[in-house]
C-alpha positions as a Markdown table, in Angstrom:
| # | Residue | x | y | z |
|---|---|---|---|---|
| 1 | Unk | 96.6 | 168.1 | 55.1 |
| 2 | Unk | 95.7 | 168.8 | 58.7 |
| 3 | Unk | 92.7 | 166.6 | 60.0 |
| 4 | Unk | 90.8 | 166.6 | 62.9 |
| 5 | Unk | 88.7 | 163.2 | 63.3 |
| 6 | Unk | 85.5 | 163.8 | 66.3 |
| 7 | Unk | 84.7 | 160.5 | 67.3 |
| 8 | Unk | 82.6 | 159.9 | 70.9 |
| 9 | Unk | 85.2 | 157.6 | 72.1 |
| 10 | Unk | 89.3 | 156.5 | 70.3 |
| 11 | Unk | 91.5 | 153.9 | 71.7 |
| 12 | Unk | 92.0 | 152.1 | 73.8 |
| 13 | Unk | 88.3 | 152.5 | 74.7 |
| 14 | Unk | 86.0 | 150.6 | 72.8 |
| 15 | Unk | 82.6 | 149.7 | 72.7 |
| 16 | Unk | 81.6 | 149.1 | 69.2 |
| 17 | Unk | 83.2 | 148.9 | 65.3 |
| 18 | Unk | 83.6 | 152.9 | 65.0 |
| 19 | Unk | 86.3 | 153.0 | 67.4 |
| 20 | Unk | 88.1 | 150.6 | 65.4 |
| 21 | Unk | 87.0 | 152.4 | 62.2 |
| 22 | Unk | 88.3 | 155.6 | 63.4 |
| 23 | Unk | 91.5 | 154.1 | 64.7 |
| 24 | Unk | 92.3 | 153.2 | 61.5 |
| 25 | Unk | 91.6 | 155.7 | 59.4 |
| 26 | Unk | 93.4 | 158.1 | 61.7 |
| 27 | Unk | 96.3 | 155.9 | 61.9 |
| 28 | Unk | 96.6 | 155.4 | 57.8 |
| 29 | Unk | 96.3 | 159.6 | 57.2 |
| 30 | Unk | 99.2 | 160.2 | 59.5 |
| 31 | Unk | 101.0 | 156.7 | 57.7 |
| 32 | Unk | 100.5 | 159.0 | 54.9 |
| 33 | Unk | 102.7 | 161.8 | 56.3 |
| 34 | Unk | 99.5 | 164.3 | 57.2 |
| 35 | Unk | 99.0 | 166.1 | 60.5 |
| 36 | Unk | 96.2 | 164.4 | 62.5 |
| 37 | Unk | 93.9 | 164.9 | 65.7 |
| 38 | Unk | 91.5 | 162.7 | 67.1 |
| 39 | Unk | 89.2 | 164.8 | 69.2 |
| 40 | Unk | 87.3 | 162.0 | 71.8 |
| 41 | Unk | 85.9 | 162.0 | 75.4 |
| 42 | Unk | 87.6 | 161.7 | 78.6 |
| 43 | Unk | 85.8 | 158.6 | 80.3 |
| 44 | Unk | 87.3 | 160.1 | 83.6 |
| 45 | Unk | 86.5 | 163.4 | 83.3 |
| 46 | Unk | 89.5 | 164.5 | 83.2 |
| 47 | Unk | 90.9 | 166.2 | 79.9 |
| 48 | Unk | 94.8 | 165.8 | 78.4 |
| 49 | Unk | 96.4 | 165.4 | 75.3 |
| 50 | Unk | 99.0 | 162.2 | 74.1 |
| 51 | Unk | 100.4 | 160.4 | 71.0 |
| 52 | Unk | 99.2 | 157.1 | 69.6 |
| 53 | Unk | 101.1 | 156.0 | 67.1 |
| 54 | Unk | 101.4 | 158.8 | 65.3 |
| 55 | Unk | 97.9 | 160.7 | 66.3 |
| 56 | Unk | 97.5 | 163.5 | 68.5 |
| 57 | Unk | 94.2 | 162.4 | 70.7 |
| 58 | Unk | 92.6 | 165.2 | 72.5 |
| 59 | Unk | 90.6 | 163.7 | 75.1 |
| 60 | Unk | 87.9 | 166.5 | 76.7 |
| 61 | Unk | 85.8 | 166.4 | 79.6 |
| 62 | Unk | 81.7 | 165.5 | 78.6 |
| 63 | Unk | 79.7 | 169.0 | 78.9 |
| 64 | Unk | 77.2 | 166.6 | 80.4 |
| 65 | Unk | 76.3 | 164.9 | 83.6 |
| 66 | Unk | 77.9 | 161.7 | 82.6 |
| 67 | Unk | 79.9 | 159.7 | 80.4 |
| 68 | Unk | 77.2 | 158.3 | 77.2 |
| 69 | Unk | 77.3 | 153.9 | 77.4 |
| 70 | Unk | 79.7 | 154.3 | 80.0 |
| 71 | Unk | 77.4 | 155.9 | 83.1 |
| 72 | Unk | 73.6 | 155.1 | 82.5 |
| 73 | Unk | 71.5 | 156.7 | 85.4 |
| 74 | Unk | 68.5 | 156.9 | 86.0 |
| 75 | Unk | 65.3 | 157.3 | 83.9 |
| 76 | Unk | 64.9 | 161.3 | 84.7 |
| 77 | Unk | 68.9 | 161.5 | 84.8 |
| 78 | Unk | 69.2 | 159.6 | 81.0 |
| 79 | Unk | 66.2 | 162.3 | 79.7 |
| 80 | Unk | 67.8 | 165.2 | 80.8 |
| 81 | Unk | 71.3 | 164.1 | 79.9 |
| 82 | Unk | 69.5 | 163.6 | 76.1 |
| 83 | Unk | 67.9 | 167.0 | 76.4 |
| 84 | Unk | 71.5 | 168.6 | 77.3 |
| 85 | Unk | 72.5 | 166.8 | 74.3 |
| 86 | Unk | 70.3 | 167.9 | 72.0 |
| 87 | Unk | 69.7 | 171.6 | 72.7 |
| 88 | Unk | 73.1 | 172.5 | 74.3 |
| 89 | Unk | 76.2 | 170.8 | 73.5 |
| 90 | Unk | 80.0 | 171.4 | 74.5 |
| 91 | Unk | 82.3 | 173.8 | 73.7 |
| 92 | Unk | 85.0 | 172.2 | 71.5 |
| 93 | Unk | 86.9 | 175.5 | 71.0 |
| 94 | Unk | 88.1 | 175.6 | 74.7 |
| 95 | Unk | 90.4 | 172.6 | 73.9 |
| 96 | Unk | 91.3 | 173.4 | 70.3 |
| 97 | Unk | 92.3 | 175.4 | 68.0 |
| 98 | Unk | 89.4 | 174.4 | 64.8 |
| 99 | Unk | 91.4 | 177.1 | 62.6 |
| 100 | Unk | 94.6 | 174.5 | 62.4 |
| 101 | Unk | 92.2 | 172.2 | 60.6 |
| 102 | Unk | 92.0 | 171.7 | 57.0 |
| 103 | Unk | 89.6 | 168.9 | 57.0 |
| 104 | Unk | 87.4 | 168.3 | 59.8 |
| 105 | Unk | 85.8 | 164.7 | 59.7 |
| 106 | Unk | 83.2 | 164.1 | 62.2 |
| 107 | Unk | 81.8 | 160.5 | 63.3 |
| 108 | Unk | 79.9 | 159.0 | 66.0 |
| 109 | Unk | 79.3 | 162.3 | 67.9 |
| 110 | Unk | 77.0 | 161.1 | 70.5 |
| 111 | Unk | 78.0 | 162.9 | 73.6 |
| 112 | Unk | 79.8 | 165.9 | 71.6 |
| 113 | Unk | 75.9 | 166.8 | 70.1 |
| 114 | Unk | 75.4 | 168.2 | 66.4 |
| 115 | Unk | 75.8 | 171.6 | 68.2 |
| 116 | Unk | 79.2 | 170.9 | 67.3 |
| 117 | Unk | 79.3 | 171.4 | 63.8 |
| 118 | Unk | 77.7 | 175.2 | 64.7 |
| 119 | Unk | 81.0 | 175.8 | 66.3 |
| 120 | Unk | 83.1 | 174.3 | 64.3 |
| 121 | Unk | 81.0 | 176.6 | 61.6 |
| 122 | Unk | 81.8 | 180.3 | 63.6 |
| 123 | Unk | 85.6 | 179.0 | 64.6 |
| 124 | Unk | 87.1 | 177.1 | 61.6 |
| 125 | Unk | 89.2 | 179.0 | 58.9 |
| 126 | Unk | 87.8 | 180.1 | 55.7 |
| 127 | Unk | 89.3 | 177.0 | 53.6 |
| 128 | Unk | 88.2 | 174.5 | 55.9 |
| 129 | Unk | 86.1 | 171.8 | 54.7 |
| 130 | Unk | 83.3 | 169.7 | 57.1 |
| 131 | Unk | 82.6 | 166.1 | 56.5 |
| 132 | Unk | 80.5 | 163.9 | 59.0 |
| 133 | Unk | 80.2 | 159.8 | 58.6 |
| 134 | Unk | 77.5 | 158.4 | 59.3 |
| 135 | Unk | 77.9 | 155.2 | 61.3 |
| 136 | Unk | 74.5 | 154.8 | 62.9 |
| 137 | Unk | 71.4 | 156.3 | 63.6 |
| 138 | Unk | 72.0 | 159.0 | 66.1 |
| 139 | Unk | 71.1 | 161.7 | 63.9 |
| 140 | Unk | 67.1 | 160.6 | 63.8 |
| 141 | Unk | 67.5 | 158.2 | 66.8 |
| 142 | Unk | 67.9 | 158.7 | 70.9 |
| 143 | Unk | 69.4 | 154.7 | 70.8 |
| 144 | Unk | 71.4 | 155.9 | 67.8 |
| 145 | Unk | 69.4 | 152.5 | 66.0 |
| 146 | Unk | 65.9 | 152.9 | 65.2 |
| 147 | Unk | 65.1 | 149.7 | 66.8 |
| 148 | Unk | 62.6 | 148.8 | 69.4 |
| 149 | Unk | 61.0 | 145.8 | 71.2 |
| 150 | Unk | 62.3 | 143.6 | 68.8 |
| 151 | Unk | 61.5 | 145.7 | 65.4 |
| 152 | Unk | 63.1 | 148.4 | 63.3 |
| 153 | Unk | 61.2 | 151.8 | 63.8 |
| 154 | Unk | 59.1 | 152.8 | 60.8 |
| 155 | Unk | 59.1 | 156.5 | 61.6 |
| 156 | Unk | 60.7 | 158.4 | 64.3 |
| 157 | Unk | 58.8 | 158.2 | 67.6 |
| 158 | Unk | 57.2 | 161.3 | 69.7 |
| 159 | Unk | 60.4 | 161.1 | 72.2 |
| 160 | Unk | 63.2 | 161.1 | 68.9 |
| 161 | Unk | 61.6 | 163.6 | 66.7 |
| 162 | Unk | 62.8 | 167.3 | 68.5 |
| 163 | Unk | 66.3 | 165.1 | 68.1 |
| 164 | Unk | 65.9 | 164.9 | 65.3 |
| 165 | Unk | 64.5 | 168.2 | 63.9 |
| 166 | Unk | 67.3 | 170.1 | 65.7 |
| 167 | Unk | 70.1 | 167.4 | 64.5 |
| 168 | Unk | 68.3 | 168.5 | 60.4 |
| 169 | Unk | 68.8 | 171.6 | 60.6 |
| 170 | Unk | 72.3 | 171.7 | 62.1 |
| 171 | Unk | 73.2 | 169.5 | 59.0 |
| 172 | Unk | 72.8 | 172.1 | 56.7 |
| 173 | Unk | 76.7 | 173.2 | 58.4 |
| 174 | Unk | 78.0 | 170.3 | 56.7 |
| 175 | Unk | 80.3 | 170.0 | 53.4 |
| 176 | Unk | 80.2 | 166.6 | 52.8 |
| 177 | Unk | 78.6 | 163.9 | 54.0 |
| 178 | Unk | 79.7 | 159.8 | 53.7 |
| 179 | Unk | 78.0 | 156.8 | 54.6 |
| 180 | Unk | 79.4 | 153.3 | 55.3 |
| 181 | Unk | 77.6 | 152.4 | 53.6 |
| 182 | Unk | 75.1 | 153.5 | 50.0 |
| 183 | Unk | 71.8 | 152.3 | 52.4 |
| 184 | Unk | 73.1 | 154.7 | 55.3 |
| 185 | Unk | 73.7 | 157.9 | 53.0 |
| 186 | Unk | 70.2 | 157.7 | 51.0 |
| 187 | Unk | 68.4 | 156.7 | 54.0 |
| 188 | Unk | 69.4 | 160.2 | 56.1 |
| 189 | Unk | 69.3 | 162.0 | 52.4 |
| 190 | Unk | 65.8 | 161.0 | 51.9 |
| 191 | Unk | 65.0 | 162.2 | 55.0 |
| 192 | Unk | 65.8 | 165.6 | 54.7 |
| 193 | Unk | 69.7 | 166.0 | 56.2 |
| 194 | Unk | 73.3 | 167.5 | 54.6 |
| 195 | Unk | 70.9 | 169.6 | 52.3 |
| 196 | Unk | 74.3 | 172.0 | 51.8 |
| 197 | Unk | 76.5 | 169.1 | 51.2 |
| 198 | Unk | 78.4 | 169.3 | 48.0 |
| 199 | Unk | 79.6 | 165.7 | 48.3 |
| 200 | Unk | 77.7 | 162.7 | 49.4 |
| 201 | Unk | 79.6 | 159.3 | 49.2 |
| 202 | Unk | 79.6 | 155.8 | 50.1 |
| 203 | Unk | 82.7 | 154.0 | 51.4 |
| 204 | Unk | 82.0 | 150.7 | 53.1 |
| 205 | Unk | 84.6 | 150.0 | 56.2 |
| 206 | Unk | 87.9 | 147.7 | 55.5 |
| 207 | Unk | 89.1 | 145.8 | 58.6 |
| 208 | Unk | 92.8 | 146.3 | 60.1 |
| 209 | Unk | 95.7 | 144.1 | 57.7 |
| 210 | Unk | 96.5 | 142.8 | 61.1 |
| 211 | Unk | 93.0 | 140.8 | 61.0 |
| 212 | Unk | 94.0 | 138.6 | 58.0 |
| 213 | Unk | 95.3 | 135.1 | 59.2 |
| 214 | Unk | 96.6 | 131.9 | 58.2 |
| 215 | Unk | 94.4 | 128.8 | 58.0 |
| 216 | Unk | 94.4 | 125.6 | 57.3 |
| 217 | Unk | 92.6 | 124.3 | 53.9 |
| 218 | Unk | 88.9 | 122.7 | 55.0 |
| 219 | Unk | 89.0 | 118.6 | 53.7 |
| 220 | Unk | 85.6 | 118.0 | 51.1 |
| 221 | Unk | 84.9 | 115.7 | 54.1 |
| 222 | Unk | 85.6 | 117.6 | 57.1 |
| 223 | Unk | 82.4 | 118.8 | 59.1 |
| 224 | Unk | 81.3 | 122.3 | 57.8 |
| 225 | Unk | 82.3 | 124.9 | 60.9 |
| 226 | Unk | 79.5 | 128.0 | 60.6 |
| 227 | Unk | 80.5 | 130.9 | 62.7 |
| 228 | Unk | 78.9 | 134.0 | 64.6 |
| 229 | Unk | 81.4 | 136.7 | 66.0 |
| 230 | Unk | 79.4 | 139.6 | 67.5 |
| 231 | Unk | 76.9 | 140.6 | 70.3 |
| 232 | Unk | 74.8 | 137.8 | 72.2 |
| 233 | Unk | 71.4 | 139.5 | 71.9 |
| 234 | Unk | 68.3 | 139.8 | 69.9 |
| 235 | Unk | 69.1 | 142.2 | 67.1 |
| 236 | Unk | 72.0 | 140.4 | 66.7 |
| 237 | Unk | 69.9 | 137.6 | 65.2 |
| 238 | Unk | 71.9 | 135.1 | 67.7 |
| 239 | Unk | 68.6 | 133.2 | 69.6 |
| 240 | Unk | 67.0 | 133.2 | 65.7 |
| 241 | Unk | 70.5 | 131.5 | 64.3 |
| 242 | Unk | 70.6 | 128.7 | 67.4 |
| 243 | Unk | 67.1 | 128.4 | 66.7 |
| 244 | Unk | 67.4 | 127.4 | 63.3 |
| 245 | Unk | 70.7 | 125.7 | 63.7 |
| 246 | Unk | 68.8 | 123.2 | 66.2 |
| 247 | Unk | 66.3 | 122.2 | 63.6 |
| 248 | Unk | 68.5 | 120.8 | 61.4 |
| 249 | Unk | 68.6 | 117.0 | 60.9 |
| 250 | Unk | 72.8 | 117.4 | 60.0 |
| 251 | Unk | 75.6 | 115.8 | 61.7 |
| 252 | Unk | 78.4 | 117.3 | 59.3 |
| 253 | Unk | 78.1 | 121.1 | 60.8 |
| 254 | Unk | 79.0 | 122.6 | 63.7 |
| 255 | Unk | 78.3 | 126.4 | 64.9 |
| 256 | Unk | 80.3 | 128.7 | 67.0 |
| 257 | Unk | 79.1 | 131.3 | 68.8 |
| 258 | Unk | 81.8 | 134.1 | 69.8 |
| 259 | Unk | 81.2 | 136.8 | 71.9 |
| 260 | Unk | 79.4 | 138.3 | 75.2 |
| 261 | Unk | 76.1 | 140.2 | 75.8 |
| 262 | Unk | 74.6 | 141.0 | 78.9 |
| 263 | Unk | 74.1 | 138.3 | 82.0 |
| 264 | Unk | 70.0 | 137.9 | 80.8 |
| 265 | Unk | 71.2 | 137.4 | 77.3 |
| 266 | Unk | 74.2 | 135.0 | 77.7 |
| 267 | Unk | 72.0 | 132.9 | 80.1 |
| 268 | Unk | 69.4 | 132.4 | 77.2 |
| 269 | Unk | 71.7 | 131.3 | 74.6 |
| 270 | Unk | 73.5 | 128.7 | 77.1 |
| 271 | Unk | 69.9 | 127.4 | 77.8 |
| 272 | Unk | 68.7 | 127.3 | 74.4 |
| 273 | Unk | 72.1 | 124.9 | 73.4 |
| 274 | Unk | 71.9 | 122.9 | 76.1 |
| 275 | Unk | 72.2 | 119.6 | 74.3 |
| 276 | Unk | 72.9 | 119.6 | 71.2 |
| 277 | Unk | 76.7 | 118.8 | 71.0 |
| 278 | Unk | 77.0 | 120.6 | 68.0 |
| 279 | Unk | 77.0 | 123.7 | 68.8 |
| 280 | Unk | 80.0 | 125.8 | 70.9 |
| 281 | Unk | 79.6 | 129.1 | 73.0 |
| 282 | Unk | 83.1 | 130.6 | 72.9 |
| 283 | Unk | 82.6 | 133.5 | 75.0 |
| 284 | Unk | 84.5 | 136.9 | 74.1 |
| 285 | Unk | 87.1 | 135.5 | 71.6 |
| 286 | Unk | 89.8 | 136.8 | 69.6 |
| 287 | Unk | 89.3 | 137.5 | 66.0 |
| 288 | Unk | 93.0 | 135.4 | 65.6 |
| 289 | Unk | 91.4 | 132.5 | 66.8 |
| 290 | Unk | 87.8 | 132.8 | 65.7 |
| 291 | Unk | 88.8 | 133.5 | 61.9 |
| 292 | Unk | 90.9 | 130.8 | 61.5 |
| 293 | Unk | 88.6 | 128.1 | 63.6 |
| 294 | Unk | 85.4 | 128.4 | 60.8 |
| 295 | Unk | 84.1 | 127.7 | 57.5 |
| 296 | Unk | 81.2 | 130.3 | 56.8 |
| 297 | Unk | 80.2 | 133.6 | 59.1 |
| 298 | Unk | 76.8 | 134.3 | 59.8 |
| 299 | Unk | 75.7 | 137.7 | 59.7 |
| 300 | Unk | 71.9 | 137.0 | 60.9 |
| 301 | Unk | 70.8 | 140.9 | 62.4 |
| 302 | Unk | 67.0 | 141.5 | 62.7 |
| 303 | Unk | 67.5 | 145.3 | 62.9 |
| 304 | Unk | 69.2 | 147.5 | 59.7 |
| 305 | Unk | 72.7 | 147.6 | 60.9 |
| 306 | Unk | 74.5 | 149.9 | 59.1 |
| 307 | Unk | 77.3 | 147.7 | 58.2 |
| 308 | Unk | 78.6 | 145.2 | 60.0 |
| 309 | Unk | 82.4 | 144.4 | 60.0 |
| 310 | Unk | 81.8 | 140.5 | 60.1 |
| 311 | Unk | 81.2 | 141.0 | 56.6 |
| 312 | Unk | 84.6 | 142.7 | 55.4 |
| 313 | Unk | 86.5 | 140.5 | 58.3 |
| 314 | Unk | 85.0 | 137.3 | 56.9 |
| 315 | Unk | 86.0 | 138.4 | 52.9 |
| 316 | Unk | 89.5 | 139.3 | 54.4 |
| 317 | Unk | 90.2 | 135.5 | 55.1 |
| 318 | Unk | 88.7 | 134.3 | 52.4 |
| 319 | Unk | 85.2 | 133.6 | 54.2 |
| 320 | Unk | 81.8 | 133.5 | 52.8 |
| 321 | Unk | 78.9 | 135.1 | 54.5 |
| 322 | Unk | 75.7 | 134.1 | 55.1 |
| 323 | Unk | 74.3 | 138.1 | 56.0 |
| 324 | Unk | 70.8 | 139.4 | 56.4 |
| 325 | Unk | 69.3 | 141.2 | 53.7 |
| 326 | Unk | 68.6 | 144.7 | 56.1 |
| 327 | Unk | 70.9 | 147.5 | 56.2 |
| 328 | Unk | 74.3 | 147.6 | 54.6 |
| 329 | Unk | 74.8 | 143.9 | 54.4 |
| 330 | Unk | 73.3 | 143.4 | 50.3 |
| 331 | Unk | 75.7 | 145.8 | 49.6 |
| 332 | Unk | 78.9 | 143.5 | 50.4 |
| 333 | Unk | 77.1 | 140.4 | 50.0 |
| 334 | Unk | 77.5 | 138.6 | 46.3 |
| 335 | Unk | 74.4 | 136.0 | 46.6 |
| 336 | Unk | 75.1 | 132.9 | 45.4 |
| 337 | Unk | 78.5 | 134.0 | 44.6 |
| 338 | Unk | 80.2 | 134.5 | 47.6 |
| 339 | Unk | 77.2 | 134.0 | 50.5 |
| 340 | Unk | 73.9 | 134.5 | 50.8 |
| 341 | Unk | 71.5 | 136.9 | 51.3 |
| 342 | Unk | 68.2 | 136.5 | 52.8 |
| 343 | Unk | 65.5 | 138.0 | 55.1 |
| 344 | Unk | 66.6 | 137.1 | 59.0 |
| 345 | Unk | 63.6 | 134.9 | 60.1 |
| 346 | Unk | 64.3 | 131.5 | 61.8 |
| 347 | Unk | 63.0 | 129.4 | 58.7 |
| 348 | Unk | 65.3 | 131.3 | 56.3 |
| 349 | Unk | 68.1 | 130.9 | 58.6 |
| 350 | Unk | 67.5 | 126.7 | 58.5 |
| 351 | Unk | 66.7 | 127.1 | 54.6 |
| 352 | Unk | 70.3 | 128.5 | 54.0 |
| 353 | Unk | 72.6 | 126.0 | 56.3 |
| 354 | Unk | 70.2 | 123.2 | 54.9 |
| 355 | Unk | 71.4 | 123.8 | 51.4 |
| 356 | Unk | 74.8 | 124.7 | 52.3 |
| 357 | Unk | 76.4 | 121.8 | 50.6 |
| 358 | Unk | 80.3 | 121.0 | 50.9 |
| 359 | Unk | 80.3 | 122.0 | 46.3 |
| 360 | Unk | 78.4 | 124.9 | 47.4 |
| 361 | Unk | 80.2 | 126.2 | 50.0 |
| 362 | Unk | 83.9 | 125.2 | 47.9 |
| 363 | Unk | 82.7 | 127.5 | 45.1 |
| 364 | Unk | 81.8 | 130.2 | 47.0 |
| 365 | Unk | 85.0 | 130.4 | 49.5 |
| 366 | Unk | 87.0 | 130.6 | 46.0 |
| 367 | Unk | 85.0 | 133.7 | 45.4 |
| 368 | Unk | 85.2 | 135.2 | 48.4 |
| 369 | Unk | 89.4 | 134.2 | 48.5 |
| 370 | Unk | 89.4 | 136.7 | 45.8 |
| 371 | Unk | 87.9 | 139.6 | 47.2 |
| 372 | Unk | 90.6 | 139.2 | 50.0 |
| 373 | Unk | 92.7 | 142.1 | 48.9 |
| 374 | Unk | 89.8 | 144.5 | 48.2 |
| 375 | Unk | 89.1 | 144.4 | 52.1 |
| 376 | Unk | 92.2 | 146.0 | 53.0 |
| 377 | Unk | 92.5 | 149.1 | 54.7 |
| 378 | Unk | 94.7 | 151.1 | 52.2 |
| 379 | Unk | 91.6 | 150.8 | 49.5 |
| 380 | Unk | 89.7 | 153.3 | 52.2 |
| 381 | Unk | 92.2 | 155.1 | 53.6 |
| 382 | Unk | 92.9 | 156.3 | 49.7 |
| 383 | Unk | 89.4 | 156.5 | 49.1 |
| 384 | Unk | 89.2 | 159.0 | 52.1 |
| 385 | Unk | 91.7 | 161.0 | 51.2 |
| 386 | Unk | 90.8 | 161.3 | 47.5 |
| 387 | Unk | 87.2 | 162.6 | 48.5 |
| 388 | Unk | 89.3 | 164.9 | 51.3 |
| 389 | Unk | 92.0 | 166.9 | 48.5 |
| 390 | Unk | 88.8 | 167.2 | 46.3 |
| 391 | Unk | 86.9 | 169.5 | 48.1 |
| 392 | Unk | 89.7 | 171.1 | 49.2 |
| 393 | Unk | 90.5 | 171.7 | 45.8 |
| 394 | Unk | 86.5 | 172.5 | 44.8 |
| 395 | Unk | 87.1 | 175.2 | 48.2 |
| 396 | Unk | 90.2 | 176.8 | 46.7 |
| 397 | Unk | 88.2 | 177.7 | 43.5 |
| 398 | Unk | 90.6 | 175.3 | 41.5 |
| 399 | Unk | 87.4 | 173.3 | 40.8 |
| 400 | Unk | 83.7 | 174.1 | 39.7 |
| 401 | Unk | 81.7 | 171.0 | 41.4 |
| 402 | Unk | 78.2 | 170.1 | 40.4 |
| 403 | Unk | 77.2 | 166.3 | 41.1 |
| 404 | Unk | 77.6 | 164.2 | 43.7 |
| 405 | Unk | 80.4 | 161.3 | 44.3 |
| 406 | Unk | 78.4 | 158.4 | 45.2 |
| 407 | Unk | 79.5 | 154.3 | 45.8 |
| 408 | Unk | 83.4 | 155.5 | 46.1 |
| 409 | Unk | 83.4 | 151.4 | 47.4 |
């Protein structure tokens, strides 16, 4: 097969999981033996074309004023560069060729806009199939979350709904459409989007083989080490999880806390553990070190992430996870089996390290030890590509489809 992947930015730019997502997958299909581009932005403006490990990556100059997460500007600046986004979009046909493509598998397309698929609808061949993911919430969302001061949006605000009307419609150019997860996919069904699609399906993310690491077995009487790897910041959960971690009357746990957030945020969380000698601010860390160095992850979000990659990291080493119950988390998330699962408010959070016993937690890391091999990447990658020679097969008339393929996972 010949696939182009549309993702806002590809290595070695990063600024979230879908990078890393993308990376992969791209990575795997050409592994595989099949022809792949990776079609991305140029964060200097400038476009060009080079290999990465295996993956042609087309990098094209933004049709907009500035680079999305990269170059914020001001109010008036940010709404018109939104507008541009929504009503006007890029030209992806001046720097390739969408006929070469048999499969055409959109992601994060902030930046690129959903007038994209239009084009990729008048310029691709006949046979060509389009799939988008869906890896957040920029298709009913201007913050591409649905969250705001501190709560998840019940309905789509004044300012997101003409977004969101246009980015509907221009859904109905889609084939296929695949969420990371089985809350993502229903939640933009229900509302109205990929009414054309002939296949919907759910396939959670797998982290890199390279993020699976040796570690030491924990002692029954060794201090329980909880960790949190992830964003320092309110939706994150991080000031909630501190919070309840400082309530508890426990001397055999410890909590890390790995990774950065903005000055504001950081500066908070170093106040609020000021003192209690149990708990460690690690800064940006390695997932090489961070794995290896805990006992339990915490997953403790307070908005619906889609799914976060804590999850299938921590299951890869053998890790349970103590995970919110909002977004894609129930999903990977065995309660009682191999974590726990509850609603992300500061007494819930103390509830569920207060009962974490050394039997309980021994049980469930021999659960979640055996789930280490379903994390790896090959299970998606194949998952991918089954969905992928499918409809090509359904497009070439070699198949009659009538359902949907749902929970691939």
């Amino acid at each position: 097969m010949k696939i182009l992947m549309v993702n806002t930015f590809y290595a070695p730019t990063q600024v979230g999981g879908a990078e890393l997502s993308v990376q992969q997958l791209a990575e795997g299909f050409a592994r595989r033996g099949h022809t792949v581009g990776v079609m991305t932005l140029a964060r200097d403006g400038v476009g060009d074309r080079e290999e990465i490990n295996g993956v042609t990556v087309i990098r094209v100059p933004s049709y907009n004023h500035h680079i999305p997460l990269v170059q914020q500007g001001s109010l008036s600046e940010r709404t018109r560069w939104h507008l541009i986004d929504i009503f006007q979009g890029g030209d992806a046909a001046k720097y390739v060729d969408l006929s070469e493509f048999d499969i055409i598998h959109t992601n994060n397309l902030l930046g690129f806009s959903t007038q994209l698929w239009k084009t990729i609808r008048r310029e691709r061949r006949e046979g060509a199939v389009l799939v988008h993911n869906i890896r957040d919430f920029y298709l009913r969302c201007q913050r591409s979350n649905r969250y705001r001061n501190g709560h998840t949006c019940e309905k789509t605000c004044a300012a997101c709904r003409p977004a969101e009307v246009t980015r509907r419609r221009h859904s109905e150019c889609v084939d296929a459409a695949v969420g990371v997860s089985d809350y993502m996919l229903q939640h933009h069904l229900q509302a109205g989007f990929f009414p054309n699609a002939q296949r919907t399906a759910a396939i959670h993310n797998r982290p890199g083989d390279h993020l699976r690491f040796d570690r030491q077995p924990r002692a029954h009487d060794d201090p329980i080490r909880v960790g949190f790897i992830g964003r320092v910041a309110e939706n994150k959960g991080t000031f909630r999880l501190v919070e309840a971690f400082r309530r508890l009357d426990r001397q055999d746990m410890t909590l890390a806390i790995a990774g950065t957030g903005n000055d504001e945020d950081v500066a908070r969380l170093e106040t609020l553990i000021d003192g209690d000698p149990r708990i460690t601010y690690l800064g940006r860390t390695t997932p090489d070190v961070f794995y290896p160095s805990v006992d339990v992850t915490v997953v403790p979000s307070t908005w619906e992430e889609p799914l976060s990659r804590v999850v299938s990291e921590s299951y890869l080493n053998g890790l349970p996870v103590l995970a919110c119950n909002l977004g894609g988390q129930p999903e990977m998330v065995r309660h009682e089996v191999d974590g726990l699962v509850f609603t992300p408010t500061v007494d819930n959070i103390h509830a569920a390290l207060a009962d974490l016993t050394p039997e309980r937690l021994a049980d469930m890391t021999l659960n979640a030890r055996t789930r280490s091999n379903e994390m790896l990447s090959d299970v998606v990658i194949d998952r991918y590509l089954a969905l992928f020679e499918e409809l090509l097969e359904a497009r070439a008339g070699t198949d009659s489809p009538d359902g949907l393929v749902v929970g691939l996972d």
